[in-house]
C-alpha positions as CSV (number, residue, x, y, z in Angstrom):
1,X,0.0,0.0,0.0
2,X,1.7,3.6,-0.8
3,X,0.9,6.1,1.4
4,X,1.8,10.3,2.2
5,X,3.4,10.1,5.3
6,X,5.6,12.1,7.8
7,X,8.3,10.1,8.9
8,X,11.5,10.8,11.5
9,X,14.6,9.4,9.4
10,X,18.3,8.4,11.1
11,X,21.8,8.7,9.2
12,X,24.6,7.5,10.0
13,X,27.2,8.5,7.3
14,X,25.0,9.0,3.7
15,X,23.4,5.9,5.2
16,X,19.2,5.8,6.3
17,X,19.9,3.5,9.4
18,X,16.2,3.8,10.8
19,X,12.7,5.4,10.0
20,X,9.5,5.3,11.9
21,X,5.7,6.6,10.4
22,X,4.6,9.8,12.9
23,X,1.8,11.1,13.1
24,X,2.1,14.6,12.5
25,X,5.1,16.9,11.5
26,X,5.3,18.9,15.0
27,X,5.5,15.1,16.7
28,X,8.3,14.3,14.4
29,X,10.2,17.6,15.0
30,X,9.8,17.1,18.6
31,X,11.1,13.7,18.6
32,X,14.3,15.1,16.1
33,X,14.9,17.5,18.9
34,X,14.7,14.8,21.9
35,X,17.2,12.7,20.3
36,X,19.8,15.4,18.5
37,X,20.4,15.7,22.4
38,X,21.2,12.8,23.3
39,X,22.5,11.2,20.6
40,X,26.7,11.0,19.2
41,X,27.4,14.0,16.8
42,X,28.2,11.8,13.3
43,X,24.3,10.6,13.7
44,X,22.2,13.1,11.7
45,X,18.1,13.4,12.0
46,X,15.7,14.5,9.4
47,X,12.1,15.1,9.1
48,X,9.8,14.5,5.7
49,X,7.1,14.2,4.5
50,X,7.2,11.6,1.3
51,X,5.0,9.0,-0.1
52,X,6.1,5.8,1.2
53,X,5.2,1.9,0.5
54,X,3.8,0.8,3.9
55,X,3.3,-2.7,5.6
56,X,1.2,-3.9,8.7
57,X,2.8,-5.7,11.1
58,X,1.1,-8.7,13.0
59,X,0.3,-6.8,15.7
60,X,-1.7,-3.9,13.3
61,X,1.0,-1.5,13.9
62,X,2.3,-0.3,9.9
63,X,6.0,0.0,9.2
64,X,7.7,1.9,6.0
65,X,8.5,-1.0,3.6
66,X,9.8,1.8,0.8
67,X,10.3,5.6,0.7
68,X,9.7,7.0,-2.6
69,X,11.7,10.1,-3.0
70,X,10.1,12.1,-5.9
C-alpha cells in the first residue's frame, strides 16, 4: 500500500539506518529535537514528509517498507 506520510529518518554516514511513520510533522520535530540531544554527533536526523510503501505488522501497527523520493 503507498501512502503520504511524515516520517522521522536516522543517518549515520550518507546511510538511512532507521525510519519510523509519525503522526504529524510537530511530533516528528519534537522527537528530532529529543534525540539530537542525546545522541553522538556523526548521527544526523531529518524530518519529511514523502509517499512511502507501507506494511502492517502482525500486531496492526504499519512500518515503512519503501520511501519513494520524488
Amino acid at each position: 500500500m503507498v501512502a503520504e506520510i511524515v516520517a522521522l529518518l536516522m543517518f549515520v554516514g550518507p546511510d538511512i539506518k532507521e525510519h519510523r511513520i509519525q503522526p504529524s510533522m510537530s511530533v516528528c520535530l519534537k522527537g528530532k529535537r529529543h534525540a539530537t540531544r542525546n545522541i553522538s554527533e556523526n548521527v544526523e536526523f531529518k524530518c519529511i514528509k514523502s509517499k512511502a510503501q507501507i506494511e502492517t505488522n502482525i500486531d496492526g501497527s504499519k512500518s515503512i517498507k519503501a520511501l519513494i523520493l520524488e
